[in-house]
Each structure stands twice: as structure tokens, then as C-alpha cells.
C-alpha positions in Angstrom: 2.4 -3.5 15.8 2.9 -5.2 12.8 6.4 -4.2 10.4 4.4 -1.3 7.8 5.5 0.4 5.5 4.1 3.5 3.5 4.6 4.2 -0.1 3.6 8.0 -1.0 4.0 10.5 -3.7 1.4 12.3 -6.2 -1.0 10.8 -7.9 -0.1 9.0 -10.9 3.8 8.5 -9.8 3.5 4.9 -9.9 3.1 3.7 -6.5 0.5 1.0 -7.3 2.4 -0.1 -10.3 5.4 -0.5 -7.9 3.6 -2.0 -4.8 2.0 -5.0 -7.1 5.5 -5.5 -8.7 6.8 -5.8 -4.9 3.8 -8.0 -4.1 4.4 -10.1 -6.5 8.2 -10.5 -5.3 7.5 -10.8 -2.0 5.0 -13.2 -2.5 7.6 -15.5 -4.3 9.7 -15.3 -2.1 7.4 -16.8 0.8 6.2 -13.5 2.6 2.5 -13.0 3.5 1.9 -9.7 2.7 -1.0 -7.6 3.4 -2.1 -4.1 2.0 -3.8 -0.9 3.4 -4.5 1.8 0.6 -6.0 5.0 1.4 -8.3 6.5 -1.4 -9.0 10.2 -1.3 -12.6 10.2 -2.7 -15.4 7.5 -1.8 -14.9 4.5 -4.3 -16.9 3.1 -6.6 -18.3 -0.2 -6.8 -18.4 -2.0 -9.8 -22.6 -3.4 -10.3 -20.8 -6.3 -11.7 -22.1 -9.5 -9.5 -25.0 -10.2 -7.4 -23.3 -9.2 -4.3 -22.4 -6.0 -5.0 -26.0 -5.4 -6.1 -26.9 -6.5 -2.8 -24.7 -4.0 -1.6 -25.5 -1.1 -3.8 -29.6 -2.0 -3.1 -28.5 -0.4 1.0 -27.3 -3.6 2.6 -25.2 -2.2 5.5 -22.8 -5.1 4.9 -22.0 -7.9 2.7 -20.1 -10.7 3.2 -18.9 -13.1 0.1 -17.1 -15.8 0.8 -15.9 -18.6 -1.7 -13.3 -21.3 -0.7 -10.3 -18.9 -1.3 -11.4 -15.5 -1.1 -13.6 -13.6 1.3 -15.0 -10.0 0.9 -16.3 -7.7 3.1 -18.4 -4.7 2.0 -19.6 -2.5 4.9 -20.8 1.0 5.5 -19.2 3.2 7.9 -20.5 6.9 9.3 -16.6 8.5 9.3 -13.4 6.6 7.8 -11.2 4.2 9.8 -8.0 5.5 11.2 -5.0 3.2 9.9 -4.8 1.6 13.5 -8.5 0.3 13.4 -7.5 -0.9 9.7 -4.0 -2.9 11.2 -6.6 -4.3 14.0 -8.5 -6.2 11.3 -5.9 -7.3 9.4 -4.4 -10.8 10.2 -1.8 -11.2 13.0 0.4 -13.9 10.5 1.1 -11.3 7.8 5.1 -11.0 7.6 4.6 -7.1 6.1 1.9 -4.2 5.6 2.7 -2.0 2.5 0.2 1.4 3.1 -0.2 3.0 0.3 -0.5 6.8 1.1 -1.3 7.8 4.8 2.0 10.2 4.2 0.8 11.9 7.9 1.3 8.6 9.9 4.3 7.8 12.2 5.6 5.1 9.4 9.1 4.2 7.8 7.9 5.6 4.4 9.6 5.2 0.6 8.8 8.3 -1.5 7.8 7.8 -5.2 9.2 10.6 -7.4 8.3 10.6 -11.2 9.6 13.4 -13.3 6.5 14.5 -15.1 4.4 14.0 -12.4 6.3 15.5 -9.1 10.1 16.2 -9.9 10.7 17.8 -6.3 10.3 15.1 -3.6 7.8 15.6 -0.6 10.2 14.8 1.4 7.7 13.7 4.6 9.2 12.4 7.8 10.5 9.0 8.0 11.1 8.7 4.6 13.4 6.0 4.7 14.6 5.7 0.4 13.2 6.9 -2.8 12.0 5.2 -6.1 12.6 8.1 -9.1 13.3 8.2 -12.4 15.6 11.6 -11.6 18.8 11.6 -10.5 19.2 12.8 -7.3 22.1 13.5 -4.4 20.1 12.7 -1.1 21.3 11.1 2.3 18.9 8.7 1.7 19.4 5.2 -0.5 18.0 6.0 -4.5 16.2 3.3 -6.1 15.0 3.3 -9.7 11.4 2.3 -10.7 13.1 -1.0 -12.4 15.4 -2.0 -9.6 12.8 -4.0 -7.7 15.0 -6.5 -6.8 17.0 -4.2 -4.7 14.0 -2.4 -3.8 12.9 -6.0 -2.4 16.4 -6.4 -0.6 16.2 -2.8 0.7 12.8 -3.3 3.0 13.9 -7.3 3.9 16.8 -5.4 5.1 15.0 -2.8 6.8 12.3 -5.0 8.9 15.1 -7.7 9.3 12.8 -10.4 7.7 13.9 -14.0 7.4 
């Protein structure tokens, strides 16, 4: 399986925030990186282009392809499990950051903000935290702007090159 990595915590912590700052750091820095987000509710789709009209008139998929981009929409009768979502991502990505999937067997980094969720979740394999508390855990502290370290900390961790 590819190296993945989950980022959870409560809605509105900042886990988004912190995976496009990562993203863009990675990204830098050479590393293909590819992204899995769970979304609790179905998702809307913007009627913004002819595509997703296409999609929104009961197309049961919709492919748009332009010379750099490709999207896929497609209906599905139950959601995908994360392994059927790894299975269609790329085999050349370096790193998979999931954003929530907090029940899956993954190294996972906790995101703790203080007037959202000021007591962790705690969830197994949580391997650090990102907080804006201070806290005394057996586990390495990161705050939200120490990205670069943050960056260092999963390079580390997956033993990237």
C-alpha cells in the first residue's frame, strides 16, 4: 500500500487549512502528492460549467478532460471504502494525506484547536499533534505555524527521499 497519512480532529480545527499549506510544501519540494478527503454529508456541486450540468441533468458519469486536468464525476449506490479510493489513485504518488477516516488502521496527526476541541481525540495511531494549546503528551507537538517541521516530521516518518 501506498505511505498515507490521516489528518483528523473536529470540524473547523483547521485540517484543510493545514493539509493545502503541507501540499504546497511538499509539492516544492518535488513530492507527488495525492489526497483522499472524506465528507460527512453528500456534496454539492457547483451548476457552474456545462459539465456539471451534464452531470446534475442524471448523467451517471462525466468525464472532463483538458490537457492538464481530468475530472471524474460518477454516481455510486453506497460510498467507497478508503481501499477502493487508494486503488484508483495513481501508483507514482510519493504520499496520500486522508483527511478524516479517523476509524482506519493509518499513522494519523491529530488537529487540536482551542475553541473548537481543547481535549484531543486521542484515536489510535496518532502519531503527533498540530494545536494551538500547550500540551505534555508522549507524542511530538507541532504548532499550526510550524509547517516546516511539520514537513520534516512526516519526510521523517515515511523515510522519503
Amino acid at each position: 500500500m501506498l505511505n498515507a497519512l490521516s489528518f483528523i480532529g473536529r470540524h473547523n480545527a483547521g485540517k484543510t487549512t493545514l493539509l493545502t499549506n503541507l501540499i504546497n510544501l511538499l509539492s516544492e519540494n518535488g513530492y507527488k502528492v495525492g489526497v483522499i478527503k472524506h465528507a460527512h454529508a453528500d456534496l454539492k456541486i457547483p451548476l457552474a460549467k456545462d459539465s456539471e450540468k451534464l452531470f446534475l441533468a442524471g448523467a451517471s458519469q462525466v468525464y472532463v478532460s483538458s490537457p492538464k486536468i481530468t475530472i471524474n464525476y460518477r454516481r455510486q449506490a453506497a460510498e467507497k471504502t478508503l481501499t477502493e479510493l487508494y486503488e484508483s489513485l495513481n501508483n507514482d504518488l510519493d504520499l496520500i494525506l486522508v483527511e478524516g477516516f479517523k476509524e482506519e488502521d493509518l499513522p494519523k496527526i491529530e488537529v487540536v484547536r482551542a475553541e473548537i476541541n481543547p481535549t484531543p481525540i486521542l484515536a489510535p495511531n496518532t502519531i503527533a499533534l498540530v494545536t494551538d494549546i500547550p500540551m505534555e503528551l508522549d507524542l511530538p507537538i507541532f504548532g499550526f505555524t510550524e509547517i516546516e517541521l511539520l514537513l520534516n516530521f512526516i519526510i521523517s516518518y515515511f523515510n522519503l527521499q
